[in-house]
C-alpha positions as CSV (number, residue, x, y, z in Angstrom):
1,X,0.0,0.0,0.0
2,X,1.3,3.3,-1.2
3,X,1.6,6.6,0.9
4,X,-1.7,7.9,-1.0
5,X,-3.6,5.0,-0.1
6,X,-2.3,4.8,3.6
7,X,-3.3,8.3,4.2
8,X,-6.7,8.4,2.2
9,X,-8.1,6.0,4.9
10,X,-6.9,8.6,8.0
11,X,-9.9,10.4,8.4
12,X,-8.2,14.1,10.0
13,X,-6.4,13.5,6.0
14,X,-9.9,13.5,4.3
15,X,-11.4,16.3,6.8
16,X,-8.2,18.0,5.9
17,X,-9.2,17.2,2.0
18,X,-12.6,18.2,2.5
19,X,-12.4,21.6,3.6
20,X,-10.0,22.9,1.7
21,X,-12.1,21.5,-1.3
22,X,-15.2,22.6,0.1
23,X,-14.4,25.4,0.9
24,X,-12.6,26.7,-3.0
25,X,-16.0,24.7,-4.9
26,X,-18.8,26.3,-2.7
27,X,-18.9,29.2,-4.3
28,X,-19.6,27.5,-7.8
29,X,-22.3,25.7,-6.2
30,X,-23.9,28.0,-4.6
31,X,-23.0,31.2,-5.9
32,X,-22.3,31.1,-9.4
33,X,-24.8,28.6,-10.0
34,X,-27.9,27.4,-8.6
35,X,-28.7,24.5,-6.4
36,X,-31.5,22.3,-5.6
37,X,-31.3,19.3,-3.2
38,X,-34.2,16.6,-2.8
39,X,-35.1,13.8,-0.8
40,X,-32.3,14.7,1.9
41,X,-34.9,13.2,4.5
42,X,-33.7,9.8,3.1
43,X,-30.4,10.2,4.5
44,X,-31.0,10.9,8.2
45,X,-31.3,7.4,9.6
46,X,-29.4,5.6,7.2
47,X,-26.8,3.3,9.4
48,X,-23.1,4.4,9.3
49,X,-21.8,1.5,7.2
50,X,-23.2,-0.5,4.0
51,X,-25.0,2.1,2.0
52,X,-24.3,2.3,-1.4
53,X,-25.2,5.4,-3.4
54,X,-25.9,4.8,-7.0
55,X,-26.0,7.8,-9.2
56,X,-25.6,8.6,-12.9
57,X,-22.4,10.5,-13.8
58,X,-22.1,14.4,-15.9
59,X,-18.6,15.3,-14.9
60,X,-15.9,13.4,-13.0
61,X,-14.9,15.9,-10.1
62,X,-18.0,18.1,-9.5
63,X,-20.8,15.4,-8.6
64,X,-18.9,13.8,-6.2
65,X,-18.0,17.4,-4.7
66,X,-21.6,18.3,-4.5
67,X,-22.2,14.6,-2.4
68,X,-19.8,15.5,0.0
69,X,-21.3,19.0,0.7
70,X,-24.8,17.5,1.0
71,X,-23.5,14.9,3.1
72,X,-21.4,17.3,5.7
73,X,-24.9,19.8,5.5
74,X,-27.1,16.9,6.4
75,X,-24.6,16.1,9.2
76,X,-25.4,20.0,10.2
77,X,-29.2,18.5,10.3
78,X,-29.6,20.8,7.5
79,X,-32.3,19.8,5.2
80,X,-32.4,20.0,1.4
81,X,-29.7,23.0,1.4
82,X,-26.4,23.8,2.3
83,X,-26.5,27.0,3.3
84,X,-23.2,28.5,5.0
85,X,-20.4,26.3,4.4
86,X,-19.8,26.2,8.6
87,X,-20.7,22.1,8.0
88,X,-16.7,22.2,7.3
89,X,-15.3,22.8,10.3
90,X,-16.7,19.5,11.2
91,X,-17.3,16.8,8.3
92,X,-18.8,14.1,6.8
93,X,-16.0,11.6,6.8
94,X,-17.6,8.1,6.8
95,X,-17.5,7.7,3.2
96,X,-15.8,6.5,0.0
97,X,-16.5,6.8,-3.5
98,X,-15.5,4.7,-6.9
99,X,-13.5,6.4,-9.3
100,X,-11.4,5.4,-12.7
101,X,-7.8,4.3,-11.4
102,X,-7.0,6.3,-15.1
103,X,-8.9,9.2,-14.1
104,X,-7.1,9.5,-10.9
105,X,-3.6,9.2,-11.4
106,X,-3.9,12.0,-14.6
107,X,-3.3,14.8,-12.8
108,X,-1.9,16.4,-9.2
109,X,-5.1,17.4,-8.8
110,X,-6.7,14.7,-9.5
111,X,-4.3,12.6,-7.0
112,X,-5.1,15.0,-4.5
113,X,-8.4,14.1,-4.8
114,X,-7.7,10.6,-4.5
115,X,-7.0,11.1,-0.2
116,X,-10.6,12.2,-0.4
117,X,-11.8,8.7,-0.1
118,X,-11.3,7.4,-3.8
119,X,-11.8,3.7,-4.7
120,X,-9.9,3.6,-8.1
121,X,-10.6,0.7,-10.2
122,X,-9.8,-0.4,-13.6
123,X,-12.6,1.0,-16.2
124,X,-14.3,-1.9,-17.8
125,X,-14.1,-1.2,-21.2
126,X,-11.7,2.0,-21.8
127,X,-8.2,2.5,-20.8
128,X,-5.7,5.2,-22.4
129,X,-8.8,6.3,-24.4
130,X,-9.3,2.7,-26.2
131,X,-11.5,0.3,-26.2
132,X,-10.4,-2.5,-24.2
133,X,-13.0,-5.5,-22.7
134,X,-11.8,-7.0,-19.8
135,X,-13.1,-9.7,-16.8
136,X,-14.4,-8.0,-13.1
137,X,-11.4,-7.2,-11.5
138,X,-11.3,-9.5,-7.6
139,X,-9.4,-6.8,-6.5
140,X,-11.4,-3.9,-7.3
141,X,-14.3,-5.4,-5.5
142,X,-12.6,-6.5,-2.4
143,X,-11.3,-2.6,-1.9
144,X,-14.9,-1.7,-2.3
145,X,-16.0,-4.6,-0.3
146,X,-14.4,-3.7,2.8
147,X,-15.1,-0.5,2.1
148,X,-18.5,-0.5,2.3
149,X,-18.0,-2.8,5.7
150,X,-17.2,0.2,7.6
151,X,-18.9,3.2,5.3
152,X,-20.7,4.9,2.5
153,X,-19.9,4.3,-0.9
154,X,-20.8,6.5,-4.0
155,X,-20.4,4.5,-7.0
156,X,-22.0,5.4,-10.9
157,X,-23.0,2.5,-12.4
158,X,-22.7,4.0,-16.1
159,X,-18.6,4.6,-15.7
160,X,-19.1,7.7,-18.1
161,X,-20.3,10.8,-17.9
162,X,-22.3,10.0,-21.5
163,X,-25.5,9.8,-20.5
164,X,-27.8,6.9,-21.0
165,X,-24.8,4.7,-21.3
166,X,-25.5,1.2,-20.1
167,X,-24.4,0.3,-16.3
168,X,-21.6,-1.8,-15.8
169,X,-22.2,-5.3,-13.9
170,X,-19.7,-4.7,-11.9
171,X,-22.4,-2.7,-9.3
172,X,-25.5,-5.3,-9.5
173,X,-22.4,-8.0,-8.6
174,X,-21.5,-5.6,-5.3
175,X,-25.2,-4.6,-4.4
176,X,-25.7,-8.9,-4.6
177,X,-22.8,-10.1,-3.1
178,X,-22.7,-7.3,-0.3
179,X,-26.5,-6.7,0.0
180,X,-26.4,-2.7,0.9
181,X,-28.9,-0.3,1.4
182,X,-29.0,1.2,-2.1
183,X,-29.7,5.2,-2.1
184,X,-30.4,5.9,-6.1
185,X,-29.8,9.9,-7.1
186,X,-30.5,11.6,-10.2
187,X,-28.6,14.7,-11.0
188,X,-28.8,17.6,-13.2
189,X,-27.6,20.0,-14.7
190,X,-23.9,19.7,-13.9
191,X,-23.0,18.7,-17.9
192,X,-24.2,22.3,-18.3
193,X,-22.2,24.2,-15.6
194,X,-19.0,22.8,-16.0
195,X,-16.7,21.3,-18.7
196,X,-16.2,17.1,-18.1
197,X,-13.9,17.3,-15.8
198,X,-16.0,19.2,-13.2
199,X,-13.3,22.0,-12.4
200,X,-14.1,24.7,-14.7
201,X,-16.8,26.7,-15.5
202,X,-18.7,26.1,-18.8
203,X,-22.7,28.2,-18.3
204,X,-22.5,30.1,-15.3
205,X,-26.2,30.3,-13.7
206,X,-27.0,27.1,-14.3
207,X,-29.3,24.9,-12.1
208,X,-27.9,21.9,-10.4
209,X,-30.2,19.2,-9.1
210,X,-29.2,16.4,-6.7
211,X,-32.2,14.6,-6.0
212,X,-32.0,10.8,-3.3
213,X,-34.8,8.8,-3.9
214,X,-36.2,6.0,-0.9
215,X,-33.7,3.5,-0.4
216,X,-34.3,0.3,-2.8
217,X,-36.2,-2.6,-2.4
218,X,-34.2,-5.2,-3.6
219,X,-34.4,-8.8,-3.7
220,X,-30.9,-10.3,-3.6
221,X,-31.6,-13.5,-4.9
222,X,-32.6,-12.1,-8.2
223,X,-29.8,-12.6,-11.2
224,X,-27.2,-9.3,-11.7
225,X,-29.1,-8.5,-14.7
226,X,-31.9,-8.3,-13.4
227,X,-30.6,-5.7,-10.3
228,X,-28.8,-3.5,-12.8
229,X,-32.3,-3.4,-14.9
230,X,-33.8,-2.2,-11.5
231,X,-30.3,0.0,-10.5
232,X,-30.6,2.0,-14.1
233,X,-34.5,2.0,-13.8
234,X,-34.4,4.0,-10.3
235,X,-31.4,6.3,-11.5
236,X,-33.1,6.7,-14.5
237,X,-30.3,5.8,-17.1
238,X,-32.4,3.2,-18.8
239,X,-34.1,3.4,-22.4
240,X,-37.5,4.4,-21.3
241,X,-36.2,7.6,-19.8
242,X,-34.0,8.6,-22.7
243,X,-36.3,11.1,-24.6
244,X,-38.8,12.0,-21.3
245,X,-36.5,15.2,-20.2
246,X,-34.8,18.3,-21.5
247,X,-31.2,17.1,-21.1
248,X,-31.0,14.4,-24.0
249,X,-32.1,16.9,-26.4
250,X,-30.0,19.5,-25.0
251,X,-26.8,17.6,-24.7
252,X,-27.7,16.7,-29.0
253,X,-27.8,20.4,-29.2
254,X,-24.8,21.4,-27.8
255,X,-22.8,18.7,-29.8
């Protein structure tokens, strides 16, 4: 285990990481755009370990930068809204959250990121920007695995921020095997705001929803297939929601 992954597990590190992040993005949240938070009521007696939020995925950095406000607000007992960024001083530190090994390691940003809590595992079909198919990695799921033993997890099923992509099996395998309480969310409005990587402005103004739905009902038993049908459904990734909203004609349009 290197230093980076030693000291992403020391929670003073990731406070550390979390208020000096929080405290630089808040304003782009907040300030410079506009945000709406649902279903925060979901959230409040949720245990402290084996929760797995599913979500789908419009830039790499920025979503899971918005979770971690919500999450530290909520810990406030704030409800739907941030509001000053005090929550800081005191995080939300009980968590982790699956990101592209690639993604991570392509920047000193990006690593710093990393002691945030980041699960890196090997994309599933892309690496280097080709197409490569490979197997479930054991080792990626163990990480997240024990991870989710002892905390929250974000995870997006999709592994892309293109949306309507199809979800990887790799999540329906870890929502069976580990049998979580599984928190869908539906965001918005981030592909807009800011450009794919989540750390610069692209439309300032812009509206950014984070809705958390009920927790799942999920029977286990059921074949990965079938789960992910169910994951994509509640996230709502999968074909029957492709043309219902605004954003897959907008994101046609701005092509």
């Amino acid at each position: 285990m290197n230093l980076v992954e030693r000291l992403k597990h020391i929670r003073i590190i990731r406070s550390i990481v979390y208020a000096v992040v929080g405290c630089i993005t808040y304003p782009g949240l907040v300030i410079f755009n506009k945000m709406k938070i649902e279903g925060t009521e979901h959230l409040k007696d949720l245990p402290r370990e084996n929760v797995l939020f599913v979500s789908n995925h419009q830039t790499y950095f920025a979503d899971v930068i918005t979770f971690i406000h919500i999450f530290c607000a909520v810990k406030w007992r704030k409800e739907n809204r941030l509001g000053l960024p005090y929550y800081l001083l005191n995080p939300f530190t009980n968590l982790y959250y699956v990101a592209a090994e690639e993604t991570m390691k392509g920047s000193l940003i990006s690593r710093f990121f990393t002691l945030a809590g980041a699960l890196t595992v090997k994309r599933t079909w892309r690496s280097e920007g080709k197409e490569v198919r490979r197997g479930l990695d054991p080792s990626d799921t163990r990480k997240i695995d024990k991870a989710l033993a002892r905390s929250w997890v974000i995870t997006f099923p999709q592994g892309t921020t293109k949306p309507f992509a199809p979800g990887r099996k790799g999540t329906a395998f870890i929502i069976k095997n580990c049998q979580p309480v599984v928190i869908p969310v539906v965001i918005n409005g981030f592909w807009r705001a800011f450009n794919k990587k989540g750390l610069k402005f692209k439309k300032k103004g812009s509206l950014l929803s984070v809705r958390f739905k009920a927790p799942m009902v999920i029977d286990y038993a059921l074949p990965t297939e079938i789960i992910l049908e169910q994951v994509m459904d509640a996230i709502e990734q999968s074909k029957k929601f492709m043309l219902k909203g605004k954003h897959h004609l907008m994101t046609a349009l701005d092509k």
